[in-house]
C-alpha positions as CSV (number, residue, x, y, z in Angstrom):
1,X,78.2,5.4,-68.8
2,X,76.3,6.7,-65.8
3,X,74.5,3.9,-63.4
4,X,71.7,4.9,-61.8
5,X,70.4,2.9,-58.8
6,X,67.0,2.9,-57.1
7,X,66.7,1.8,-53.1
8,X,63.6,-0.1,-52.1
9,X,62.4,0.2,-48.4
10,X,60.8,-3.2,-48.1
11,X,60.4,-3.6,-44.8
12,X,61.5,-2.4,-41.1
13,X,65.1,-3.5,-39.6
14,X,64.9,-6.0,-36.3
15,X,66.4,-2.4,-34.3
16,X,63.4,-0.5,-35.4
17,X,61.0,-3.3,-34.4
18,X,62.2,-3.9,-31.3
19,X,62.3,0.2,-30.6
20,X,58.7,0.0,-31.7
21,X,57.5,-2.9,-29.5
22,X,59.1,-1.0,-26.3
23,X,57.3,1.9,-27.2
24,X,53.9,0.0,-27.8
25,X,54.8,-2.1,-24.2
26,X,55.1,1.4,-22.2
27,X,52.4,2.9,-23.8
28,X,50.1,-0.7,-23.1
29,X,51.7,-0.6,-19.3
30,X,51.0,3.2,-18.9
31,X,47.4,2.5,-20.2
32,X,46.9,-1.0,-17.7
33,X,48.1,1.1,-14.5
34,X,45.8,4.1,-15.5
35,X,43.0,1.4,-16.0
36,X,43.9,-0.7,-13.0
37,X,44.0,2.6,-10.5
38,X,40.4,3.6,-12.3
39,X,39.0,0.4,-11.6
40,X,40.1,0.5,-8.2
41,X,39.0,4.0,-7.4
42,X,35.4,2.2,-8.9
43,X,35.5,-0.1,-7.0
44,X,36.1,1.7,-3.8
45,X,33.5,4.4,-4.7
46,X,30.8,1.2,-5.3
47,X,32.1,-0.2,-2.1
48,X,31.8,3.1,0.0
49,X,28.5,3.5,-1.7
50,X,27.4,0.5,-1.0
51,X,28.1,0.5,3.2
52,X,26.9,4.8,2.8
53,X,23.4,2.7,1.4
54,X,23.0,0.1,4.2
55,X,23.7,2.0,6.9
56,X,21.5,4.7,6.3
57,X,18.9,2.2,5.4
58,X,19.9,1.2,9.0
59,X,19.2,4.8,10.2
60,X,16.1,4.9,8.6
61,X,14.9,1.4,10.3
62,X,15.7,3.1,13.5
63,X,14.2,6.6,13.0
64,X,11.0,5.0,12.0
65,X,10.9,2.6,15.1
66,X,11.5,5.0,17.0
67,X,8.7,7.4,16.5
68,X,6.7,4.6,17.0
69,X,7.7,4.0,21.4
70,X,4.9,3.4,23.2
71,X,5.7,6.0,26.0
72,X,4.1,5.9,29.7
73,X,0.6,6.7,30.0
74,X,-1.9,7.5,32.3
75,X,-3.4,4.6,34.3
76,X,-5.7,4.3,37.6
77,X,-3.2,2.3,39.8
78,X,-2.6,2.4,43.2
79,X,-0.5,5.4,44.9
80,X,3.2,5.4,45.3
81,X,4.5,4.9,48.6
82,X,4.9,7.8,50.9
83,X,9.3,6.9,50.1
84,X,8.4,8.4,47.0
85,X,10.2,11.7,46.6
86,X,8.8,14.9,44.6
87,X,10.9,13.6,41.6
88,X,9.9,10.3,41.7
89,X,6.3,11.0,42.3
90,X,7.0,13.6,39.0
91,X,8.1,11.2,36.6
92,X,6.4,7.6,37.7
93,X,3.3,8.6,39.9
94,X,-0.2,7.2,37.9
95,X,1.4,5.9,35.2
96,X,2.1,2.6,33.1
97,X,4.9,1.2,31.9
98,X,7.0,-0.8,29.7
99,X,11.0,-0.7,30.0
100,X,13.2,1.1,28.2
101,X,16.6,-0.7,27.5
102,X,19.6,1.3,26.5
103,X,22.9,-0.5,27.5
104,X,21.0,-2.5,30.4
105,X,23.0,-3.9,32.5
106,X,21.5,-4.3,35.8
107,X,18.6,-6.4,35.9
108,X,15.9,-9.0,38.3
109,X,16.8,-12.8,37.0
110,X,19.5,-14.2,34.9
111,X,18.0,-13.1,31.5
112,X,18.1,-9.9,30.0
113,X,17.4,-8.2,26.7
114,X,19.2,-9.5,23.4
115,X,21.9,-11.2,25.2
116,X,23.4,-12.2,22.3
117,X,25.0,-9.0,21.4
118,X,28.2,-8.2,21.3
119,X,29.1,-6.6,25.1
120,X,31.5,-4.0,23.4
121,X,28.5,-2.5,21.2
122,X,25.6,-0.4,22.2
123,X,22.2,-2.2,22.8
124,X,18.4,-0.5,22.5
125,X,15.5,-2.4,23.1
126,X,11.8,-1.2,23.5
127,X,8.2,-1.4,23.5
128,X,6.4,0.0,19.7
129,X,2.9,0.7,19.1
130,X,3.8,0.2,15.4
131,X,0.5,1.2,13.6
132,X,-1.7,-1.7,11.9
133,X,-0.2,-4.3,13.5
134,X,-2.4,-7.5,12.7
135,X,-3.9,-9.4,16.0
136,X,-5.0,-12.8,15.8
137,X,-8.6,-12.7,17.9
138,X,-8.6,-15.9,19.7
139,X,-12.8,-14.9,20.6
140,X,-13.5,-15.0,16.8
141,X,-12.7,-17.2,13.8
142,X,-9.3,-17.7,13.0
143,X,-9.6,-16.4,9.9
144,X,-10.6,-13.1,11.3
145,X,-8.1,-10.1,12.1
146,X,-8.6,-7.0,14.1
147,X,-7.5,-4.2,12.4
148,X,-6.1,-2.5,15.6
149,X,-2.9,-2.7,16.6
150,X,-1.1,-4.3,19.3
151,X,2.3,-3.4,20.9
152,X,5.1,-5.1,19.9
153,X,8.6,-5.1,20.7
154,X,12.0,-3.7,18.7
155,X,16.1,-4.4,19.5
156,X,18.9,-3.1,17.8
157,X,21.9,-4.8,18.6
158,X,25.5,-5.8,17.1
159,X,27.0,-9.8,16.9
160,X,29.3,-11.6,15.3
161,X,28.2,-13.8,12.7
162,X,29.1,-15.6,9.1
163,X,28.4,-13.6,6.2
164,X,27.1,-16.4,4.2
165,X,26.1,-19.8,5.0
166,X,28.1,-21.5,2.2
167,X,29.8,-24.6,3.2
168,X,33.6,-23.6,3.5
169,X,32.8,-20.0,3.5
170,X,34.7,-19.0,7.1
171,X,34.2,-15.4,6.7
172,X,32.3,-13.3,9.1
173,X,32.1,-9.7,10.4
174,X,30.2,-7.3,12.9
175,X,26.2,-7.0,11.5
176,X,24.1,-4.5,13.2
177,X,20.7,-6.5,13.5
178,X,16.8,-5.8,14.3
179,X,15.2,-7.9,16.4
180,X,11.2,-7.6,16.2
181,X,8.5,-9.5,17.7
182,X,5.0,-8.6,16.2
183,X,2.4,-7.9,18.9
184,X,-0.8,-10.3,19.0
185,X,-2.6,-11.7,20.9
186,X,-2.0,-15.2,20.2
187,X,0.6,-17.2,22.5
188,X,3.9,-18.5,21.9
189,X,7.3,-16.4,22.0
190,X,7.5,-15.4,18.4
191,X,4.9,-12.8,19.5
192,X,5.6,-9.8,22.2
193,X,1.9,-10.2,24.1
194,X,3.0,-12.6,26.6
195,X,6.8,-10.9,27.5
196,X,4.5,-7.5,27.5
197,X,2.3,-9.0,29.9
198,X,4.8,-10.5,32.4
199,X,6.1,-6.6,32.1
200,X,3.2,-4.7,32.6
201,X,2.5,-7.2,35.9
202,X,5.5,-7.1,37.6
203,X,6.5,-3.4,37.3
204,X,3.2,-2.1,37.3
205,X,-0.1,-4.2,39.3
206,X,-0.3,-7.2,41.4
207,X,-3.2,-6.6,42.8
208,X,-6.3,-8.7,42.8
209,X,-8.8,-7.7,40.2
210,X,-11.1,-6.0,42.7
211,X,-9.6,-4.5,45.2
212,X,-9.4,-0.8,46.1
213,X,-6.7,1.6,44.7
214,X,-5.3,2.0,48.6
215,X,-4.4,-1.7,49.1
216,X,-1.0,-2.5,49.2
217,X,0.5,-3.4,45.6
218,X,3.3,-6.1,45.4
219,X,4.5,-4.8,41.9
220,X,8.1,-3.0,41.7
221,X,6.9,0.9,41.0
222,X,4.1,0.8,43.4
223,X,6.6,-0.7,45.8
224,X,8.9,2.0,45.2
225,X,11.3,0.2,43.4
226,X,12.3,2.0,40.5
227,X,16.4,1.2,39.9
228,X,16.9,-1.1,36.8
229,X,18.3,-3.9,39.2
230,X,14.9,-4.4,40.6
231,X,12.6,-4.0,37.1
232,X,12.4,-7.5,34.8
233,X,14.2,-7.3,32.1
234,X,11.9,-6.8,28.7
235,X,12.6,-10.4,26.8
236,X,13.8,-12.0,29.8
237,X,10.7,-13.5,31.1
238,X,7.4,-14.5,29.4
239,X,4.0,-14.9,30.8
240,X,2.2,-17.9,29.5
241,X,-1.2,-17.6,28.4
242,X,-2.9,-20.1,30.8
243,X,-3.4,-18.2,34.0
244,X,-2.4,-21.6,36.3
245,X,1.1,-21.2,34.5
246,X,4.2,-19.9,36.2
247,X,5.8,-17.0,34.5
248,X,8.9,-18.7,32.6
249,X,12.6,-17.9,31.4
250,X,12.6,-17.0,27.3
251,X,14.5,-18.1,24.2
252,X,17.3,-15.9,23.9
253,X,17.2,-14.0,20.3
254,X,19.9,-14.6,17.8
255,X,21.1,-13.8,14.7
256,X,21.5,-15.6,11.0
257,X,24.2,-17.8,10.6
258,X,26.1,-17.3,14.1
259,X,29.0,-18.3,15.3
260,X,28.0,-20.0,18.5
261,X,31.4,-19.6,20.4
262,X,31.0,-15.8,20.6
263,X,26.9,-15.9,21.2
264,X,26.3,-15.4,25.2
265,X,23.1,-18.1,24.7
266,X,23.4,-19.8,21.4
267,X,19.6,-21.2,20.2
268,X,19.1,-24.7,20.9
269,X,18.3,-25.4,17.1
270,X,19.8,-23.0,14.4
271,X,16.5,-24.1,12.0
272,X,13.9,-23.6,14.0
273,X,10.3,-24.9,12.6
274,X,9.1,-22.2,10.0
275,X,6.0,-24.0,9.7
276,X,3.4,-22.9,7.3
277,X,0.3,-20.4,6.5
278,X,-2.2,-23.0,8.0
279,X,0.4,-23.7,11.1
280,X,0.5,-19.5,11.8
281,X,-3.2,-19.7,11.5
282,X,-3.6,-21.5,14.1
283,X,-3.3,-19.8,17.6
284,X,-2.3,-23.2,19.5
285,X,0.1,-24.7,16.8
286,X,4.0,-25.0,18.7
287,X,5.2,-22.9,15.5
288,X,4.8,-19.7,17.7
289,X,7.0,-20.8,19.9
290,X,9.9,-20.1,17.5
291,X,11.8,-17.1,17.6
292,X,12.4,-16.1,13.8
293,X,16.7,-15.6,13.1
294,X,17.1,-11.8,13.6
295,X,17.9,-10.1,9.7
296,X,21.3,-8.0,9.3
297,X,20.9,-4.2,8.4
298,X,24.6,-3.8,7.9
299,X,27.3,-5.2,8.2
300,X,31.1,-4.3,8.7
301,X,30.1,-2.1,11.6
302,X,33.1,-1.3,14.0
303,X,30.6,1.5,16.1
304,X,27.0,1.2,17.2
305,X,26.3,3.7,20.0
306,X,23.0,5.1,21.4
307,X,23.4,7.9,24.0
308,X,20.1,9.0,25.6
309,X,19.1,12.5,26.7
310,X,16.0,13.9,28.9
311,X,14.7,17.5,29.6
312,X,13.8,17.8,33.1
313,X,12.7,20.9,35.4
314,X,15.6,20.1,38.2
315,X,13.8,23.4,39.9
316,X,10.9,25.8,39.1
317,X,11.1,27.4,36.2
318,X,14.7,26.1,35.0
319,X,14.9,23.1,32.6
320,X,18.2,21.1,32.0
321,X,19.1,18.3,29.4
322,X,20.3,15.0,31.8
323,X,22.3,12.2,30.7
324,X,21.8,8.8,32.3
325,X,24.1,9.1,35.5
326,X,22.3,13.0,35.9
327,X,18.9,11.5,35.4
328,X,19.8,8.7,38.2
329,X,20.8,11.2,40.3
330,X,18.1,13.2,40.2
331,X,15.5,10.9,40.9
332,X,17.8,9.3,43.5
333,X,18.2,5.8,41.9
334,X,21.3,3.6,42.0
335,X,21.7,2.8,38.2
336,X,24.8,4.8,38.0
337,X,25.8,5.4,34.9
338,X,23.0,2.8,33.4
339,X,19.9,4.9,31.8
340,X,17.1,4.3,34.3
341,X,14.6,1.7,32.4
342,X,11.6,3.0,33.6
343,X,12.5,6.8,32.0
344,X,12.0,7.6,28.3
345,X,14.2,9.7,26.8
346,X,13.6,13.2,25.1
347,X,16.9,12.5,22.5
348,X,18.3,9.5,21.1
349,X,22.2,10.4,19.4
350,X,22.3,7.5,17.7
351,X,26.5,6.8,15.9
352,X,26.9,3.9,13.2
353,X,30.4,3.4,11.7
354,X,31.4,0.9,8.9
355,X,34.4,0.2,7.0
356,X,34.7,-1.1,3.1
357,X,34.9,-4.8,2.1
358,X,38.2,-4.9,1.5
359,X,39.4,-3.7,5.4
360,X,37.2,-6.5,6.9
361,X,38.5,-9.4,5.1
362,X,41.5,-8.5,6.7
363,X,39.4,-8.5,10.4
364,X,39.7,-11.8,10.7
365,X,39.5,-12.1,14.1
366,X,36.4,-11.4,16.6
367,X,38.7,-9.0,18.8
368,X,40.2,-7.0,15.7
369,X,36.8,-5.6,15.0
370,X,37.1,-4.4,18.7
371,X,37.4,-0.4,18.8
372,X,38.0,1.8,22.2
373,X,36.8,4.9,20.9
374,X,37.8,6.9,23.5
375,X,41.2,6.1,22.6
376,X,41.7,9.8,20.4
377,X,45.5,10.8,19.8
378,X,46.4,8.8,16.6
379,X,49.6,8.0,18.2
380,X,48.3,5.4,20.4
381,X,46.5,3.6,18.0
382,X,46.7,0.2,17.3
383,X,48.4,-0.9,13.1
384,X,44.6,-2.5,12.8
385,X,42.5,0.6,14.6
386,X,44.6,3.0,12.2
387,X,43.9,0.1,9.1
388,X,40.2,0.4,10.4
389,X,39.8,4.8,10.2
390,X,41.5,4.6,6.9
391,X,38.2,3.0,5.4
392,X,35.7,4.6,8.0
393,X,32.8,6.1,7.5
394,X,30.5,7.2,10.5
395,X,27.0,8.5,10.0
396,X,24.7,9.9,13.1
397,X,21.5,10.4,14.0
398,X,19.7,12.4,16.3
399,X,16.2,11.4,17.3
400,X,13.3,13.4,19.0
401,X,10.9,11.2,20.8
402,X,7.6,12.4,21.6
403,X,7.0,13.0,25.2
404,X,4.3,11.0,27.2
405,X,0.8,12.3,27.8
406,X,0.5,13.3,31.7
C-alpha cells in the first residue's frame, strides 16, 4: 500500500529569521547614515544660508549709509595760512568739515571713536545726512517736528560679546555692530548735534561771531593743522548745549550683552534708562543722556576690513587712485599709513567674512577668533585658522561715494 505524505510550511526556521533581521538591520543602518549625512548637508546649507543672509543684510546697512556721508562743503571761513601748500589749499581751502574715521588711530585727547571695538578689526565711523531725520524744535511745541533733516552719525565696528543673555548661557562670538546716533537738535548724548558741534568748532571756526574773515582763527584747519593727531576725534568729545559749559569727555558706545573684560571702556550701567514716549518728548528729561546698546548685524565674523581709496590730480592733467599712506604723502601730512580724517574717500572696499555655527562653538576663546590675514601659504596656518577657512565665507563690497561740491 502506497503512503503518501503532505509537508506543511508553517512558519520560518530561527536561521532564516535571524538572516532576515540582518538584512532588515543593514538595510535600516544604510538608510539612518544616508538620512543622517542628508540632514547634515541641510543643516549646513540652512546654516551657510543663514550667515550668506546676515551678512549681506550687513552689506546692505553699509551701502545705504554710505551714500548718505555728508561730504565737505563750501563755507565762508577764514583763509588758510600762507604754510598751506597747493595740495593742501586744493583739498581743505573754504571748506567745512566733519571727520572721517577709518582705522583712526592717532587722535587730540584720550577718547576716540567706538573704542570698544575689537583692535584686530577694521573700524568706520562718519558723519550722515540720512534723509527725514526727525528734529525735535526746542523754539516750538514739543509736540512739533521739523520735517528737515539733521546730520547724524554712523560706526561700524566688531566686539566680542554673548550671544544671548540667558542666565548660564557662556557662549559668545565676534558680531559686527552699527552704532547710530540720530541727529536733533535736542541735548543729551543719545543724539549726534552736540558731538557734531564740538566738531565743526574745533576743526573748523573759533572765531568770534563778528569778526572779519582775515582775523586769526584758533580752530585746527585754519591753523594749518590737518594730521589726524591734531583733529578731535568724532564721539570723543561732546559740546553741551548751554554755551557757559566746558566741552566734556563722552560715553563710550557699546554693544548688547558684552563681556566687559575684553571692552576698552565698559558702560557704567549695562541697563541704561530707556525711559518712555513722554520722557523722549521732552528735550530736558536725563533719558537723552543714554547711549542706546549698539544692535548686531552679524555675527561669527572672523574679517571686517574697510580699505579707502581717493582720485587725485598729483599733476596737471594726470589723475591717480591713492591709498591712505599715498594720500598722506601727497598733502604732506604725518598720518602714515592712517587715512587722513579730514579727506573723504572716492572708494570704500569693504571685506566681511563669517564662518557656520558649528565652527564657532568651537572658538571658545576671544584670541581664536583672531585671524592674520596676511598670513597666505596654508602651510603656516594655525589647526584653528585652517578649522576657521574650512567654514568661510567672505563677501565684498565696493562703494562709490559721491564727491563733494567745490
Amino acid at each position: 500500500m502506497k503512503t503518501s505524505r503532505t509537508i506543511f510550511n508553517s512558519g520560518a526556521t530561527l536561521i532564516e529569521l535571524i538572516t532576515a533581521m540582518s538584512i532588515l538591520l543593514v538595510i535600516l543602518l544604510m538608510l539612518s547614515t544616508a538620512l543622517d549625512a542628508s540632514l547634515g548637508q541641510f543643516r549646513q546649507s540652512t546654516d551657510r544660508t543663514a550667515k550668506r543672509t546676515s551678512a549681506r543684510a550687513a552689506l546692505q546697512w553699509l551701502e545705504r549709509d554710505l551714500e548718505t556721508v555728508l561730504l565737505p562743503r563750501p563755507a565762508r571761513l577764514s583763509p588758510l595760512p600762507d604754510s598751506a601748500t597747493t595740495a593742501q589749499r586744493e583739498f581743505f581751502e573754504s571748506r567745512l568739515f566733519y571727520p572721517t574715521e577709518i582705522n583712526r588711530s592717532q587722535h587730540s585727547g584720550d577718547k576716540q571713536s567706538l573704542p570698544n571695538a575689537s583692535d584686530k578689526f577694521d573700524r568706520l565711523c562718519f558723519v550722515s545726512q540720512i534723509p527725514g531725520t526727525p528734529q525735535l524744535d526746542p523754539a516750538l511745541n514739543s509736540n512739533t517736528r521739523r520735517a528737515d533733516p539733521a546730520p547724524s552719525i554712523v560706526g561700524y565696528y566688531v566686539a566680542y560679546t554673548r550671544n544671548s543673555p540667558l542666565k548660564g548661557d557662556t557662549l559668545a562670538s565676534m558680531k559686527l555692530f552699527r552704532h547710530f546716533r540720530p541727529g536733533s537738535s535736542v541735548s543729551g548724548q543719545r543724539y549726534a548735534n552736540e558731538f557734531l558741534s564740538y566738531c565743526a568748532t574745533e576743526i573748523n571756526s573759533r572765531s568770534e561771531l563778528g569778526q572779519p574773515l582775515s582775523a586769526p582763527n584758533s580752530a585746527a584747519v585754519r591753523k594749518g593743522l590737518f594730521s589726524n593727531t591734531e583733529l578731535p576725534s568724532l564721539l570723543g568729545m561732546r559740546l553741551p548745549n548751554d554755551p557757559s559749559a566746558s566741552p566734556e569727555e563722552s560715553d563710550a558706545a557699546w554693544p548688547v550683552f558684552p563681556l566687559t573684560n575684553y571692552l576698552t571702556e565698559p558702560p557704567p550701567a549695562l541697563n541704561p534708562n530707556r525711559g518712555n514716549l513722554n520722557d523722549w518728548e521732552n528735550p530736558d528729561h536725563s533719558v537723552h543722556h543714554t547711549v542706546f546698546p549698539d544692535e548686531s548685524l552679524c555675527r561669527n565674523v572672523v574679517r571686517f576690513e574697510v580699505r579707502p581709496e581717493r582720485r587725485v590730480e598729483t599733476s596737471p592733467g594726470v589723475f591717480e587712485t591713492l591709498e591712505a599712506s599715498e594720500i598722506n604723502t601727497h598733502l604732506g601730512l604725518s598720518n602714515g599709513d592712517e587715512w587722513p580724517c579730514l579727506v573723504v574717500p572716492d572708494y570704500l572696499y569693504i571685506t566681511v567674512g563669517v564662518i557656520n555655527e558649528a565652527t564657532a562653538r568651537t572658538l571658545t576663546r576671544y584670541e581664536d577668533w583672531l585671524v592674520d590675514w596676511k598670513i597666505t601659504d596654508p602651510s603656516d596656518w594655525s589647526e584653528t585658522r585652517t578649522k576657521i577657512e574650512r567654514s568661510l565665507q567672505t563677501f565684498q563690497l565696493k562703494v562709490k561715494l559721491r564727491r563733494a561740491a567745490t
